[in-house]
RODO-2510 file (C-alpha; in nm, 4 decimals, decimal comma):
residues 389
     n   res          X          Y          Z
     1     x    -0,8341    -4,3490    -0,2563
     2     x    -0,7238    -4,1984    -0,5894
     3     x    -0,9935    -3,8727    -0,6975
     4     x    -1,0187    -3,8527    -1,0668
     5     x    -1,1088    -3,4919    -1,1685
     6     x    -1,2097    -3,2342    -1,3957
     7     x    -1,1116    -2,9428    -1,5286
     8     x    -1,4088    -2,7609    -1,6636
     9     x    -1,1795    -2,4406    -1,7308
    10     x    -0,8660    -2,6160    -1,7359
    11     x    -0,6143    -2,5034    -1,4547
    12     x    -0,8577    -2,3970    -1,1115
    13     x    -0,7755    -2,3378    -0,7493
    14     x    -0,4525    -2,4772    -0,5445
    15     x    -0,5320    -2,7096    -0,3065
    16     x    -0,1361    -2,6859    -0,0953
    17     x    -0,0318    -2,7202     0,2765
    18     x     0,0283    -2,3125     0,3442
    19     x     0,0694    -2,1881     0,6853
    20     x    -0,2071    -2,0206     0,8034
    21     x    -0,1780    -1,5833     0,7814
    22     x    -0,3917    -1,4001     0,9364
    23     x    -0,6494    -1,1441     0,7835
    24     x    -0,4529    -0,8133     0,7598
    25     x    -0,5934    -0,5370     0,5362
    26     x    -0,3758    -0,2597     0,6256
    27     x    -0,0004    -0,2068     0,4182
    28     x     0,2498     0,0161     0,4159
    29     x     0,3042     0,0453     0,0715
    30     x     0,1833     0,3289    -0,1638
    31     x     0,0578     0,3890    -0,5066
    32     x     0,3494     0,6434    -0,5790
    33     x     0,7233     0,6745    -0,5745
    34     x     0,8836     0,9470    -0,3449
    35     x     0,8356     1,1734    -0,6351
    36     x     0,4907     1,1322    -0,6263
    37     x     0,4227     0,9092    -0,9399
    38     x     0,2165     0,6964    -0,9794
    39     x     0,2470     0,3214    -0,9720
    40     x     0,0636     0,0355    -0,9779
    41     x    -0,0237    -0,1118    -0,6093
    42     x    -0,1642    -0,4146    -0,4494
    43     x    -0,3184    -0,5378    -0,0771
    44     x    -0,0980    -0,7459     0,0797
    45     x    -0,1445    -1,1002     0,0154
    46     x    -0,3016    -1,2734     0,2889
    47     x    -0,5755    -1,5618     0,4400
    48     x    -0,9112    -1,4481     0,3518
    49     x    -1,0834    -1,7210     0,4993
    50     x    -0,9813    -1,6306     0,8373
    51     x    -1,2419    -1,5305     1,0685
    52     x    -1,4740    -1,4624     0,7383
    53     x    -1,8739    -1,5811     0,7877
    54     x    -1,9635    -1,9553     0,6791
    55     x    -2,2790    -2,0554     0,6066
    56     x    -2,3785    -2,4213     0,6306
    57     x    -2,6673    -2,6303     0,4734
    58     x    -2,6765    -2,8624     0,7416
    59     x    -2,4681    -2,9231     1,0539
    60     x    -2,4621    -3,2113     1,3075
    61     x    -2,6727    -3,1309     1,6426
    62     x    -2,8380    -2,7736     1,5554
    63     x    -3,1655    -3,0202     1,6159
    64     x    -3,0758    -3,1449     1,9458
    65     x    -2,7988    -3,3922     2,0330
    66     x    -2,7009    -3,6566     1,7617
    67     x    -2,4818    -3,9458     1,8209
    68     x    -2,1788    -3,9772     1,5967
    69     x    -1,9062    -4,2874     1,6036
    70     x    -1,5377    -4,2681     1,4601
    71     x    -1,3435    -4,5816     1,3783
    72     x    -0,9231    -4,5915     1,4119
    73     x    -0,6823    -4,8545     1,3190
    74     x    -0,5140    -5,0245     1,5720
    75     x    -0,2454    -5,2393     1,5452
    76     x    -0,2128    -5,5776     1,7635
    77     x    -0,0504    -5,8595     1,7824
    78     x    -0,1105    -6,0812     1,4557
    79     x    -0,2494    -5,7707     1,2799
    80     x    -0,4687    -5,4802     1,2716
    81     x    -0,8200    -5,3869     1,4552
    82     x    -1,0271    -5,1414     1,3964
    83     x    -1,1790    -4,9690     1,7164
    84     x    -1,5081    -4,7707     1,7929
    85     x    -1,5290    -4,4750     1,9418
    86     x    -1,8688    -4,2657     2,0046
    87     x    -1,9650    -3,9205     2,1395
    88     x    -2,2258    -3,6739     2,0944
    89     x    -2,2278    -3,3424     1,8794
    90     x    -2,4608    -3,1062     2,0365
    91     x    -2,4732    -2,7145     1,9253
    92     x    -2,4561    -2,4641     2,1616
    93     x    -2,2124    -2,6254     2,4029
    94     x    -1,8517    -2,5310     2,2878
    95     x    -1,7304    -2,9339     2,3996
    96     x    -1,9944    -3,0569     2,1454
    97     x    -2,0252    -2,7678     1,9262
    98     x    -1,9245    -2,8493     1,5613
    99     x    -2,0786    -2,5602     1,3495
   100     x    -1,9416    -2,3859     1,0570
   101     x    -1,7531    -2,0975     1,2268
   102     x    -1,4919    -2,3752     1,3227
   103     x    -1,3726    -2,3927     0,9635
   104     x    -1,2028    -2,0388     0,9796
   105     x    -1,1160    -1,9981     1,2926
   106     x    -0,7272    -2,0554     1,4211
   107     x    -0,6496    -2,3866     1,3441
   108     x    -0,4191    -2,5947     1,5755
   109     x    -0,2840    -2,9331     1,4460
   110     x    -0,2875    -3,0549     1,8345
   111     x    -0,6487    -2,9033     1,9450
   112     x    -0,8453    -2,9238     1,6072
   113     x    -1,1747    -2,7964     1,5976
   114     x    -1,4287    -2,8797     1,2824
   115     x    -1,7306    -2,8660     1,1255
   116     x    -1,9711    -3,1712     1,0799
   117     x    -2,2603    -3,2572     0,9408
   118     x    -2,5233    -3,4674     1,0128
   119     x    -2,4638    -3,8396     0,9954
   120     x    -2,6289    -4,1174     0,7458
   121     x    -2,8176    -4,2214     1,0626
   122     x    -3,0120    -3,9415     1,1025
   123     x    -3,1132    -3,9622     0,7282
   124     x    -3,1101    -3,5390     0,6787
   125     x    -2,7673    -3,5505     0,4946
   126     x    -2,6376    -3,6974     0,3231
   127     x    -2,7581    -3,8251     0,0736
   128     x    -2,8531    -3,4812     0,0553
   129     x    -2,5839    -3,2515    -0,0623
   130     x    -2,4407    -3,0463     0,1824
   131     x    -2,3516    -2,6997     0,0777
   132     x    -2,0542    -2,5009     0,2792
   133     x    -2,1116    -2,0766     0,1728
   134     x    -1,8079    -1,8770     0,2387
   135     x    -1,8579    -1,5229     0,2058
   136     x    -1,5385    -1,2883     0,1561
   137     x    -1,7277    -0,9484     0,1731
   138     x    -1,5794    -0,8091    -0,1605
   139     x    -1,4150    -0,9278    -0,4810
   140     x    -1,1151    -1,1112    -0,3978
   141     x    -0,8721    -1,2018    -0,6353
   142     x    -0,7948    -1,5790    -0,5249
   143     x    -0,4304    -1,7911    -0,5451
   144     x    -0,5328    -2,0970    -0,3839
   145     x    -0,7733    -2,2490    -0,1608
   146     x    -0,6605    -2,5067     0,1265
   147     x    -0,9497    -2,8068     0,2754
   148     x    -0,8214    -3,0088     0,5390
   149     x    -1,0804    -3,3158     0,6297
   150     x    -1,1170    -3,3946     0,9900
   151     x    -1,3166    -3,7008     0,8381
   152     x    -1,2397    -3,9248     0,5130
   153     x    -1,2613    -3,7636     0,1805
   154     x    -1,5808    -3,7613     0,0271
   155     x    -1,6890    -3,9855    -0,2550
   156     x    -1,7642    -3,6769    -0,4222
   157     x    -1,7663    -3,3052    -0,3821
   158     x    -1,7189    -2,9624    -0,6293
   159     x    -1,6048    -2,6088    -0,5327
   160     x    -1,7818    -2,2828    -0,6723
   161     x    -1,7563    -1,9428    -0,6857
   162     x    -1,8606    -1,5830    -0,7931
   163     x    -1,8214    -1,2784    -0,8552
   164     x    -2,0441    -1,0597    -0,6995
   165     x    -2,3673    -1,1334    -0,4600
   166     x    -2,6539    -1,2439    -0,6237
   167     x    -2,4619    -1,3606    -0,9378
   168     x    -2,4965    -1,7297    -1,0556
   169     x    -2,2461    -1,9983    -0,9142
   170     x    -1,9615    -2,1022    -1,1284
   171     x    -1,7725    -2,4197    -1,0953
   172     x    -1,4486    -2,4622    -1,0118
   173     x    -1,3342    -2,7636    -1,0254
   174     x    -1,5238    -3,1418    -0,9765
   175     x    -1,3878    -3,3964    -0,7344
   176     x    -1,5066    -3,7388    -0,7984
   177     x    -1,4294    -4,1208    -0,7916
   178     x    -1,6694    -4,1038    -1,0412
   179     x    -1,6995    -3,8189    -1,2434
   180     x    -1,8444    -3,9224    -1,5298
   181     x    -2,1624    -4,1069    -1,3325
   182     x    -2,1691    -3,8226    -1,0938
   183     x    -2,1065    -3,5054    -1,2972
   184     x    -2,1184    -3,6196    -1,6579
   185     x    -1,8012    -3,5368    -1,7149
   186     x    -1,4914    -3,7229    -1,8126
   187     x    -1,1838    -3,7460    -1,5633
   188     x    -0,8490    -3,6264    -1,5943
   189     x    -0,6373    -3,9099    -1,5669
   190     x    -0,3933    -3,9215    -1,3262
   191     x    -0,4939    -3,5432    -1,2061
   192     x    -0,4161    -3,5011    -0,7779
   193     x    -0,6115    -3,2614    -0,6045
   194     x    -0,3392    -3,0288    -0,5270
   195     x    -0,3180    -2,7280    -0,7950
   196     x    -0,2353    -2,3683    -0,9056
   197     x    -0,4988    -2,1579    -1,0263
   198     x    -0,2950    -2,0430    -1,3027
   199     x     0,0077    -2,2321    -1,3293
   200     x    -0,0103    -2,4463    -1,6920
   201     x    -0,2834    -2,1586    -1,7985
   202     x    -0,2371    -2,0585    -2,1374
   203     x    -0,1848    -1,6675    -2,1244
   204     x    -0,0766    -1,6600    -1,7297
   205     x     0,2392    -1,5328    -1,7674
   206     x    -0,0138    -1,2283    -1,9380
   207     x    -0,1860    -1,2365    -1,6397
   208     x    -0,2139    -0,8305    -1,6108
   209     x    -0,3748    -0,7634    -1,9284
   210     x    -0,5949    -1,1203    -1,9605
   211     x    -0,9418    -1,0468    -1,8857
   212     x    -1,0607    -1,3527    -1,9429
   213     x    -0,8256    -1,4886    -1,6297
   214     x    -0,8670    -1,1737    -1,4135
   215     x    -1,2350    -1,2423    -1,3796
   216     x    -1,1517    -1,5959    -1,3388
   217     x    -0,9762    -1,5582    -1,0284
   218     x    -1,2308    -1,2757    -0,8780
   219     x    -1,4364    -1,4200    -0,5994
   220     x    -1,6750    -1,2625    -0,3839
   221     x    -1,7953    -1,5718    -0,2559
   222     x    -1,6950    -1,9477    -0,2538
   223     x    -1,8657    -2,2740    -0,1900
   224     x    -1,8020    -2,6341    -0,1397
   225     x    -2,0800    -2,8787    -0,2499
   226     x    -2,0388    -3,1604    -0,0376
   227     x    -2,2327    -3,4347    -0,2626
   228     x    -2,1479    -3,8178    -0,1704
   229     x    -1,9822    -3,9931     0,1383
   230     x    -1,7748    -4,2641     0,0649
   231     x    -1,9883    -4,5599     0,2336
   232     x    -1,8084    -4,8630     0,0453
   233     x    -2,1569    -4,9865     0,0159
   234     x    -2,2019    -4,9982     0,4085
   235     x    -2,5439    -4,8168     0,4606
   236     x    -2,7454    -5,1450     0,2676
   237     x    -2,6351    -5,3176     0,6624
   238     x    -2,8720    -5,0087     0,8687
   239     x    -2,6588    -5,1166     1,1232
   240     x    -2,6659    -4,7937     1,4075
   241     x    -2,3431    -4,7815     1,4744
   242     x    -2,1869    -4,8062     1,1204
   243     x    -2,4076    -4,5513     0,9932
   244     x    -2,3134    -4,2752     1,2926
   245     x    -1,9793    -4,3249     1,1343
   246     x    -2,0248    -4,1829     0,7987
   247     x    -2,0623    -3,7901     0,7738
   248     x    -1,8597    -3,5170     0,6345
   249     x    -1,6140    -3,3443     0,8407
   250     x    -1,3556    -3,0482     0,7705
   251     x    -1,1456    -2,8399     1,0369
   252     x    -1,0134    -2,5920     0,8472
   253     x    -1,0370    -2,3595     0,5299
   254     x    -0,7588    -2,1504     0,4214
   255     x    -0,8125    -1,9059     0,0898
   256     x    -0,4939    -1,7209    -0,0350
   257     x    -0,5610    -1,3916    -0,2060
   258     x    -0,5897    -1,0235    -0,2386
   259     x    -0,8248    -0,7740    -0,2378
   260     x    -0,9318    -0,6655    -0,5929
   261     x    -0,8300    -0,2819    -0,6448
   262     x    -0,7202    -0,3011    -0,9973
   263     x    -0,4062    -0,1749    -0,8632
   264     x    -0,4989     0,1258    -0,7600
   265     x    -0,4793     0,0469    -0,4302
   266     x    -0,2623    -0,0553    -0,1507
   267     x    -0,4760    -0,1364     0,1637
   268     x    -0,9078    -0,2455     0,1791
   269     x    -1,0591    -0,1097     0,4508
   270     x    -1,4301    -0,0750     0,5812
   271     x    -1,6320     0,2119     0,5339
   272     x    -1,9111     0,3714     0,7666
   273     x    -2,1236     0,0982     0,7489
   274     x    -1,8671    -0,1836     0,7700
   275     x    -1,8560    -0,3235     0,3975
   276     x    -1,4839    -0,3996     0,3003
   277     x    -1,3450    -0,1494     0,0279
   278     x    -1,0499    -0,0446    -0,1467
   279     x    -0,8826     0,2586    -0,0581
   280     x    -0,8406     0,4031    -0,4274
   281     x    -0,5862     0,6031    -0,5581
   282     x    -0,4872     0,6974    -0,8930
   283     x    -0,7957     0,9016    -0,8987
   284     x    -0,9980     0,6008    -0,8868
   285     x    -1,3348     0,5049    -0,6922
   286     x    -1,5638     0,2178    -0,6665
   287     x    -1,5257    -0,0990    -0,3965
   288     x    -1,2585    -0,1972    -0,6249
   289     x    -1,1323     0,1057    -0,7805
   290     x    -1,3316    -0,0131    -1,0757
   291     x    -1,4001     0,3511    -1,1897
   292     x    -1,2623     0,6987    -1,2117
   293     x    -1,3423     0,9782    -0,9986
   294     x    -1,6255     1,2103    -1,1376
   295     x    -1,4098     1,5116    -1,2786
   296     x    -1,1213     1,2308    -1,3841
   297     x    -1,3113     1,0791    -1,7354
   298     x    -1,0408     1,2344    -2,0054
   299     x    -0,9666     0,8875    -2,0753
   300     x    -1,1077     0,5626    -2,0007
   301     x    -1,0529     0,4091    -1,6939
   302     x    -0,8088     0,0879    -1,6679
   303     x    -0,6719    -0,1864    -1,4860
   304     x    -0,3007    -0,0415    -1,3624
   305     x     0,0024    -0,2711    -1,4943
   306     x     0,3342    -0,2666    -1,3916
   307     x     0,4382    -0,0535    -1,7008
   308     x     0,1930     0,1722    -1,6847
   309     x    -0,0463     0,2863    -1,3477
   310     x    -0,3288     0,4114    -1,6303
   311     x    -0,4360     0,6639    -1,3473
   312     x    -0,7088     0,8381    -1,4993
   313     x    -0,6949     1,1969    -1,6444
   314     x    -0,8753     1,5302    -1,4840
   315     x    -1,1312     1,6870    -1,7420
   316     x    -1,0511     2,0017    -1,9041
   317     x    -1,3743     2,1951    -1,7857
   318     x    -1,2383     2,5412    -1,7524
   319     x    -1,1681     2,7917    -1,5018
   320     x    -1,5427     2,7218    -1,3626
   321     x    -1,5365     2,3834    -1,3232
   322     x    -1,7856     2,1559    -1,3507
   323     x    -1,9826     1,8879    -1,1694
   324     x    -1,8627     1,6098    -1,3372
   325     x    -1,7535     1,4870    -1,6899
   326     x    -1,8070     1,1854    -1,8759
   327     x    -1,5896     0,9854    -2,1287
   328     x    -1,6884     1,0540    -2,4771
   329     x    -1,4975     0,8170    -2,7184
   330     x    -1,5778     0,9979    -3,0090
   331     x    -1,4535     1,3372    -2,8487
   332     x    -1,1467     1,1332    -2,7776
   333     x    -1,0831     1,0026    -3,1096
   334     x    -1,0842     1,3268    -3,2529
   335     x    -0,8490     1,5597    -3,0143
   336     x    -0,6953     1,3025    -2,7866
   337     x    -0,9028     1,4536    -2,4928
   338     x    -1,2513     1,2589    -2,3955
   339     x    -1,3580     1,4100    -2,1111
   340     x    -1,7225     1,6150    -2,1599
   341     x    -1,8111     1,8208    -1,9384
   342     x    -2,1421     1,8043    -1,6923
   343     x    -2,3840     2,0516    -1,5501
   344     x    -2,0650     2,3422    -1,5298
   345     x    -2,0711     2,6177    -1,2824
   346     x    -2,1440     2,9512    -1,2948
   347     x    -2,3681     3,0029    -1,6019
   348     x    -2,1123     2,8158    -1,8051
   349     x    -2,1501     2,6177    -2,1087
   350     x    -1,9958     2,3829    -2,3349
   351     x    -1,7911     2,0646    -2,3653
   352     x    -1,5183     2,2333    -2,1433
   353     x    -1,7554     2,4695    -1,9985
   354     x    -1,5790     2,7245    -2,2162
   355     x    -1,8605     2,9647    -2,3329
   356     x    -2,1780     3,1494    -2,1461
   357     x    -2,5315     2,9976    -2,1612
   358     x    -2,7648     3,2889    -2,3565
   359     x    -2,8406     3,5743    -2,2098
   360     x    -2,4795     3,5546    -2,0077
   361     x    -2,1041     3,7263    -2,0357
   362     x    -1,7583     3,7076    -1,8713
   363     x    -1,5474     3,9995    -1,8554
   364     x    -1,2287     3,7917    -1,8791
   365     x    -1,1966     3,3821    -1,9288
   366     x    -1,1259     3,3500    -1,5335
   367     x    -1,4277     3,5268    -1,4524
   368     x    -1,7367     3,3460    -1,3994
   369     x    -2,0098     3,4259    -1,6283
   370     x    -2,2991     3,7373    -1,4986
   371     x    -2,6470     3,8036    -1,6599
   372     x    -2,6518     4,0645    -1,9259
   373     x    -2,8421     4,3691    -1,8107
   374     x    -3,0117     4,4199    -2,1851
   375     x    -3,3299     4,6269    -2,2593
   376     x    -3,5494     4,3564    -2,3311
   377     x    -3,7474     4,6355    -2,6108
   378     x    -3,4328     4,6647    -2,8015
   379     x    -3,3175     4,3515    -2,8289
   380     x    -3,4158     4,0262    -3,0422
   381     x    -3,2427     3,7652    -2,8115
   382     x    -3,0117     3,7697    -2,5241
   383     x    -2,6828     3,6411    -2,6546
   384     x    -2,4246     3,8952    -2,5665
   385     x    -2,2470     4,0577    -2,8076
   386     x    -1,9068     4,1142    -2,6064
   387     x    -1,7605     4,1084    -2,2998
   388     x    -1,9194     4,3946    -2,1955
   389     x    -2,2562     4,2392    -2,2198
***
């Protein structure tokens, strides 16, 4: 069967045959040379499917036990036969058990396992779309994704993503004998199913300083809509047998990518309450280093290239210190410096929490500032007059 696709945003997801690496968040590398500066960093590349949490619409036998039949060429004397063979899927009994953890689990060629959903027969899906959920646990930046049937291809199907839970589903890419019928789209002639997200994308080879393609390749979750078996016009027959036969099947998911830090990170690891995060540097924060660090707004933050880390800048808040600054663009503009300073310490005023609030004095810049001791009859106001309050 020949799929006819299309490309809604031109180049998507790789669909190759990648051998199968394990889910390692830990690295050895740094965000700094061994004279401590800064560079930019990256996870290591790995299988982010592995092991990760699927979520499926429907699945054979999570009702009770449900007959399915699978039909394999044989060849004979004279020719070809095709022969019948039946068993039962049945959840909760790991020799029947198809569910969804099966598609990221450690695949073996020799032993599959697989997912499968209900068949025609039982009239629950399809025709029903079936909707696989993988959830990553954090923005991923993705390189390919791998499907491996255990079943034929479907007649139809379309993989989605996004960006953040909660956010609306974007698609991918359409698969489709059909796709104009099915999607209302028009095919890509001659288009195979195996492809590189980026490779043939205009502005790849900009790939560090392309927003548009950064946030294209940022997942946080992905799903395959499983939307039409290919029946070859079998179900009008009812017959039992032939309509156990048809259902979707897949033993194994593999997603290639990396942990979105921005690169200012090297490793993701999980916090206190187990969400997956970046471990920042640069003086960077956020699940994917997506900010600066509250006393590190002189500039604005930025995505690290391999020219330049764009680690972000300590305020200039004085000898006192501050709580925190923010990033004032005007401030910035004007003496190269944008960092204003928040709520400083110590009676301290100002955008660098340079002066006294009213009433206040330092003896010397380093000193913090102390209530002037004024006699409130001879006095208008309480701004000091001098350092000696």
């Amino acid at each position: 069967m020949i799929y006819s696709t299309f490309r809604k945003y031109s180049q998507p997801l790789t669909f190759v045959t990648f051998c199968c690496v394990t889910r390692s968040v830990r690295s050895t590398r740094t965000c700094a040379d061994e004279r401590a500066r800064a560079h930019r960093c990256d996870p290591p590349f790995e299988n982010v499917a592995f092991g990760a949490r699927v979520r499926a619409s429907a699945t054979c036998g999570e009702r009770g036990p449900e007959r399915y039949c699978t039909q394999a060429q044989r060849r004979q004397h004279g020719g070809a036969a095709w022969k019948t063979a039946c068993s039962v899927c049945e959840q909760g009994h790991p020799s029947t058990s198809h569910g969804p953890e099966l598609l990221t689990d450690s695949h073996n060629d020799l032993q599959p396992t697989w997912w499968q959903s209900p068949s025609l027969l039982t009239g629950r899906s399809p025709p029903n779309p079936v909707n696989l959920t993988l959830t990553l646990g954090k923005a991923f930046e993705i390189s390919y994704i791998h499907i491996k049937f255990h079943a034929s291809r479907p007649e139809s199907f379309s993989l989605l993503k996004r960006t953040a839970s909660g956010s609306r589903w974007v698609p991918l890419q359409y698969y489709s004998t059909s796709c104009l019928k099915t999607f209302g789209r028009p095919p890509d002639h001659g288009a195979h199913i195996a492809f590189s997200l980026l490779e043939g994308r205009p502005g790849a080879h900009e790939f560090q300083h392309n927003t548009n393609l950064q946030e294209w390749v940022t997942a946080s979750d992905l799903r395959i809509s499983l939307v039409r078996l290919n029946t070859f016009g079998d179900e009008v027959f009812g017959d039992p047998q032939v309509l156990s036969s048809y259902y979707f099947a897949i033993s194994d998911i593999t997603v290639g990518a990396r942990c979105k830090c921005n690169g200012h990170a090297s490793e993701c690891i999980r916090d206190g309450a187990g969400l997956l995060k970046c471990l920042c540097e640069h003086h960077t924060t956020g699940r994917d280093c997506e900010k600066c660090l509250p006393l590190y707004n002189d500039r604005p933050w930025q995505r690290a290239t391999s020219k330049n880390p764009h680690a972000c800048q300590k305020c200039d808040c004085g000898p006192l210190g501050a709580e925190r600054c923010q990033f004032n663009s005007s401030l910035f503009t004007t003496t190269g410096k944008g960092g204003q300073c928040i709520n400083c310490y110590d009676g301290a005023l100002g955008i660098h929490c340079n002066l006294c609030q009213p009433g206040h004095y330092r003896v010397h810049r380093h000193a913090s500032c102390q209530l002037c001791l004024c006699n409130m009859h001879g006095r208008s106001s309480l701004k000091s007059e001098g350092p000696s309050g």
